[in-house]
N, C-alpha and C positions, 0 to 999 in steps of 0.2 A: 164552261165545263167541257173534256174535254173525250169525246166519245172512246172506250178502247179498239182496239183491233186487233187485240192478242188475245186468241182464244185458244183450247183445248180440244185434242179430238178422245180425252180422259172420258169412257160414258159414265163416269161417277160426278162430271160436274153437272150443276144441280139447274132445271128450267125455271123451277119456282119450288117454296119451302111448301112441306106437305101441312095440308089443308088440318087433318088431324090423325092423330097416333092414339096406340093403344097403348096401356099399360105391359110390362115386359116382368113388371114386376122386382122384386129384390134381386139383384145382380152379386153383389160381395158383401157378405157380413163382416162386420170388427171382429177379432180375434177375442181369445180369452182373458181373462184379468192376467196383466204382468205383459202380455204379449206385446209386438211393435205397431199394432195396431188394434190396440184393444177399447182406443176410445173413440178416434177419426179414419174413417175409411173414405176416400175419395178425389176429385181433381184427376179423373183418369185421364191418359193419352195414349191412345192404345194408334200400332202400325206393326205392318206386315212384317214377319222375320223371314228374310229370305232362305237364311240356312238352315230352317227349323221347317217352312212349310206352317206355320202358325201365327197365328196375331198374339201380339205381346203389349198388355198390358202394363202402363207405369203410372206409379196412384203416388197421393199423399198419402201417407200413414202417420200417427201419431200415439203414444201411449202417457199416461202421467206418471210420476216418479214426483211422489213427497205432492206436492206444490208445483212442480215445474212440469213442463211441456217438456216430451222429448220425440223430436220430429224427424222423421227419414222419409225417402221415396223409396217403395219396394214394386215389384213386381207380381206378375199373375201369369200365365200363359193361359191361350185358350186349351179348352180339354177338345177341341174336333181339330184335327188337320185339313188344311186347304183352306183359299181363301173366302169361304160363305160366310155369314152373319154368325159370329161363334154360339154355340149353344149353353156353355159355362166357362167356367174358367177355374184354373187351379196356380193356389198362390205359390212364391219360390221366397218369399221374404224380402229384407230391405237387400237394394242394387249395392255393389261391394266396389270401394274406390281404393286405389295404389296409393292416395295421400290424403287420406283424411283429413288430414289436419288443416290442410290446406284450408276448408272454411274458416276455420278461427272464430268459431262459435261454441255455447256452449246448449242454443236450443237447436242447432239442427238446421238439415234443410227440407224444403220442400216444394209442394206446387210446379210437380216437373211438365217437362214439354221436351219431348223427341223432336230436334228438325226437319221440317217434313218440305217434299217439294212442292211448293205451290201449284204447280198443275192437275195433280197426282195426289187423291187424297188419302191420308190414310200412309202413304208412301215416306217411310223415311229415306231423307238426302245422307249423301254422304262424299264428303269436301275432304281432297288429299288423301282419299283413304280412311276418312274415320266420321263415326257417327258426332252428331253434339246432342248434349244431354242438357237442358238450362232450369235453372231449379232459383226460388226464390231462399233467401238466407238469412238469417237476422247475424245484424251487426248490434248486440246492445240488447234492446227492445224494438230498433229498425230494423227493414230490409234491403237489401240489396239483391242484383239478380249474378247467378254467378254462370259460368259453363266450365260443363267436363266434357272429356273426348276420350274415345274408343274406337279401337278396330272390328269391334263386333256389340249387338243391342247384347247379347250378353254379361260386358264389362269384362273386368273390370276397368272402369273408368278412371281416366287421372285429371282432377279440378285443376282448371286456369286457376291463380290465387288470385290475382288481381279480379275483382268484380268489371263485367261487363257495363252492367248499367249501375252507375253508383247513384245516393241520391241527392236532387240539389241542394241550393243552398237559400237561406232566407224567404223571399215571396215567393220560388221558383212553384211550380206547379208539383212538381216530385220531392220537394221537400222534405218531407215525411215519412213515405215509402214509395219504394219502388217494385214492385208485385205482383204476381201471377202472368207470367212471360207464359207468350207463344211466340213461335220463331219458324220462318217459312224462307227456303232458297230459290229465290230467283238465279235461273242456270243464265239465262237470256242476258240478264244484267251482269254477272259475278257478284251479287252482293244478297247476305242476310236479312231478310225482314223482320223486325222483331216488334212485338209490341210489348205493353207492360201500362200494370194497372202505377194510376200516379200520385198519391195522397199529397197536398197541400198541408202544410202545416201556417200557413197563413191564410187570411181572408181572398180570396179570388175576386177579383173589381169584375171579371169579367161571367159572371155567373152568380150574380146578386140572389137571386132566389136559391139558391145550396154552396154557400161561399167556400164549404172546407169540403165539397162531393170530391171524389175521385174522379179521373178523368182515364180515358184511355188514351196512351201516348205511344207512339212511334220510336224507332231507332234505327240505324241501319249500321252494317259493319260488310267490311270484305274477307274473304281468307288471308289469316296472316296480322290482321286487326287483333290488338286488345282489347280496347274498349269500344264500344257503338256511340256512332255520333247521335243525338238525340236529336229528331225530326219536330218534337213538338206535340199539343193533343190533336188527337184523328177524332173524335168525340166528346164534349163534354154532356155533362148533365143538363138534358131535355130543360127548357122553361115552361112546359106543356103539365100544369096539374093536371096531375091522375096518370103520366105516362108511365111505365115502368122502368124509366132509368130519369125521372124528375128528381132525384136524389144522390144518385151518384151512377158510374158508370163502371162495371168492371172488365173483366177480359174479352178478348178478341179472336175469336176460330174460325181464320177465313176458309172459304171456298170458294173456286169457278165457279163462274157463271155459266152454262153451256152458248148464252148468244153474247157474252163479253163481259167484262167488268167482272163483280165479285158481291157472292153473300158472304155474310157472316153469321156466327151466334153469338150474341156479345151478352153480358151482366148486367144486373143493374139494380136499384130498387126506387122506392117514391117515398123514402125518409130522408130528407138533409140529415147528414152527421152534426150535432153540435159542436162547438167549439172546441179544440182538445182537450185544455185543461180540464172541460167537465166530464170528459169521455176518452181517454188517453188511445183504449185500447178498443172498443169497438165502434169504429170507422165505416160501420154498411150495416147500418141499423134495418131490423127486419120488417118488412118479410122481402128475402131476395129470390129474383125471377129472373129470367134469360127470354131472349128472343130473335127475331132474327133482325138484319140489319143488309143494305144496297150500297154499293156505287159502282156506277161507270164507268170509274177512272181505269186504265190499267195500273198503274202504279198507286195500288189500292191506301192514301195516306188522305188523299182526301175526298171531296164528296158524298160522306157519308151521308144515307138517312135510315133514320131508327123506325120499322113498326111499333105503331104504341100496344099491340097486345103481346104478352108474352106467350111462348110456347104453353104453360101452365102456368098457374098462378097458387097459391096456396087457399087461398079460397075457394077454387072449384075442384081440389084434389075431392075425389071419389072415395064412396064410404070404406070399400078394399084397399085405398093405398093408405087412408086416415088410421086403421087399420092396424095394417102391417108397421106402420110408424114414420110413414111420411109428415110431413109438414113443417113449419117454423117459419125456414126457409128452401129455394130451393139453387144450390149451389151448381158453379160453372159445370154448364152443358159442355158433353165433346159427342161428336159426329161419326160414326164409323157407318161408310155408304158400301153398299155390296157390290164387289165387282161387274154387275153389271147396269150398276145404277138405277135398279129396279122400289131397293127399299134404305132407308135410312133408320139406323137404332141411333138414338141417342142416350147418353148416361149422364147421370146428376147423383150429387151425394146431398140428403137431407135427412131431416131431423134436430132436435133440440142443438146448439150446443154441445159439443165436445160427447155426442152421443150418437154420430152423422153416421150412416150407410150408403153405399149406391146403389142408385135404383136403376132403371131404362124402363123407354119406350120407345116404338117403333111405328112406321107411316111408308106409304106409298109417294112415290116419287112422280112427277109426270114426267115423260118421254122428251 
C-alpha cells in the first residue's frame, strides 16, 4: 500500500471523524399533498454559490401520482448569507433543465450530486466553464447515472443524453443498478472521480456471505469524456457479522485527510438482500446506517477500510428524534464542514418509507 503525499492546506480537511454529535434536529420538511416533494425529502448535496454568497442546497424530491413515483432533484437555499454553518434553508423547487427529455424516462430523476473538488470541501468545481450536476435515472424500472451541465449552480441545466455510467451486463457487479453517484475533480490529474452504488443482479462468487449486496464502485472520465471508464468496487460488503455494511454497501462522500489520504462517509446496512426475483424492488433491506470509512491511498480507489460502528444507528436514536419521526432507516449522510474546519453538520433523510425527511447533526472537529 501505498502512502500519499498529496495533501491540502483546505482547514476544512478532517484529522479524525468527530467522536459524537448532537442532534440539529428536523432540517426540511416534505411539502404538502400534491406537492414535488410531498412524500421524499432528502439525499442532500449542498456547496457554496459563489455569486449568491449562500450555500445551495440540492436534494431528492419525490411526490406520488396514482401509483407511480414522480421523482425530481430540487433545490433549497440557505436563509443566512456567508459562508457559516447555515441556520435554515428556504426551498426554490425542482432544478429546471433546457432538454428535459433528454432523460427518456417516465419516473424521473434523482439522487443528485454537484462536482465538487476534492480538496475543497463543500466547493463545487467547474470544468470549461460549467458546473456538472450527476443525478441517478431510471431507465424501465433500472437506473442509470446521467450528467447535466451549466454555466451557473442556478441552471438551467442541459442533460448529456447519453448516460454516463450505464449498467452492466449479466454477472457484471452493476448489473442491476447503477446509483447514487458522487463525483469529485481531481485538477492535479485532469480527470473526474466518480463513484456509484452497484447492484448485482447475479450471485457475487466473491462475497458469499451477501451474494446480491451492493457494492461501491468507482469510474473515472476526463473533460470532453462521454462516458466513464468503470474502475471496478472500491468496497464491497464487510464479511464481519454485526458490521454496518455486512449487507451491502452504499454511497461514497469523500474527504481530506488533513495528514494524507482520505475519509469518507459511505452507506450501508447488516441485511443481505435476497434474491431479486423475491425482492425485485428493495435492494437495502433495513435498517440502513452510514459511517465513516480510511485510506492512504492518494488516489482514493483503493485501500479502503470500513469502521464497524456507524455514526448512528437506529437503535440508539433518542427519545426526541424517535419523536419527531426519525427512524426505519437512516439514509446517505452528506458533510458540510465550516469554513474554518472547526465543526462539521451532517444531514440524513429518514423515516418510514416514501414518508422520509432530513434531519442533521453536528460535532466538533479536532485541530
Amino acid at each position: 500500500m501505498t502512502m500519499t503525499t498529496t495533501t491540502t492546506s483546505d482547514p476544512r480537511a478532517i484529522t479524525s471523524p468527530p467522536t459524537t454529535m448532537r442532534r440539529l434536529g428536523l432540517i426540511l420538511e416534505r411539502g404538502g399533498e400534491g406537492s414535488f416533494d410531498s412524500h421524499v425529502l432528502g439525499d442532500p448535496c449542498i456547496v457554496w454559490d459563489d455569486e449568491l454568497d449562500h450555500y445551495r442546497m440540492f436534494y431528492f424530491a419525490q411526490r406520488h401520482v396514482g401509483d407511480d413515483e414522480d421523482n425530481c432533484v430540487a433545490e433549497a437555499l440557505a436563509t443566512t448569507a456567508g459562508n457559516a454553518l447555515p441556520a435554515g434553508w428556504e426551498k426554490l423547487g425542482p432544478v429546471t433543465y433546457t432538454n428535459p427529455e433528454a432523460f427518456n424516462t417516465d419516473w424521473g430523476t434523482h439522487k443528485p450530486w454537484i462536482l465538487m473538488d476534492a480538496f475543497h470541501p463543500n466547493h463545487a468545481a467547474k470544468i470549461e466553464g460549467q458546473y456538472w450536476l450527476v443525478s441517478s435515472t431510471f431507465q424501465g424500472k433500472q437506473k442509470v447515472i446521467h450528467v447535466a451541465r451549466s454555466e451557473t449552480l442556478a441552471g438551467p441545466w442541459t442533460i448529456q443524453e447519453e448516460p454516463v455510467i450505464r449498467r452492466g451486463h449479466g454477472g457484471d457487479i452493476d448489473a442491476y443498478h447503477t446509483d447514487t453517484p458522487t463525483a469529485f475533480w481531481f485538477a492535479d490529474r485532469g480527470e473526474v472521480l466518480l463513484f456509484y452504488m452497484a447492484y448485482p443482479a447475479t450471485p457475487q462468487p466473491e462475497q458469499p456471505h451477501s451474494p446480491y449486496g451492493s457494492n461501491s464502485c468507482a469510474a473515472v472520465m476526463r473533460p470532453g469524456d462521454m462516458v466513464a471508464t468503470k474502475l471496478g468496487p472500491t468496497v464491497r460488503p464487510i464479511a464481519q457479522p454485526g458490521h454496518r455494511s455486512f449487507g451491502w454497501v452504499g454511497g461514497l462522500h469523500l474527504l481530506p485527510a488533513a495528514d494524507g489520504g482520505w475519509w469518507a462517509i459511505t452507506g450501508g446496512g447488516t441485511t443481505p438482500p435476497p434474491p431479486i426475483e423475491e425482492s425485485p424492488n428493495v435492494r437495502e433491506p433495513a435498517p440502513a446506517a452510514s459511517g465513516w470509512a480510511y485510506t492512504p491511498e492518494a488516489w482514493p480507489v483503493t485501500g479502503w477500510s470500513l469502521e464497524p460502528a456507524p455514526i448512528m444507528s437506529v437503535d440508539r436514536l433518542e427519545p426526541e428524534a424517535l419523536a419527531e419521526g426519525e427512524g426505519h432507516n437512516l439514509w446517505r449522510h452528506h458533510a458540510l464542514i465550516s469554513p474554518d474546519g472547526k465543526q462539521i453538520a451532517i444531514y440524513y433523510n429518514t423515516g418510514a418509507y416514501g414518508q422520509e425527511r432530513l434531519f442533521g447533526r453536528i460535532g466538533t472537529l479536532k485541530p
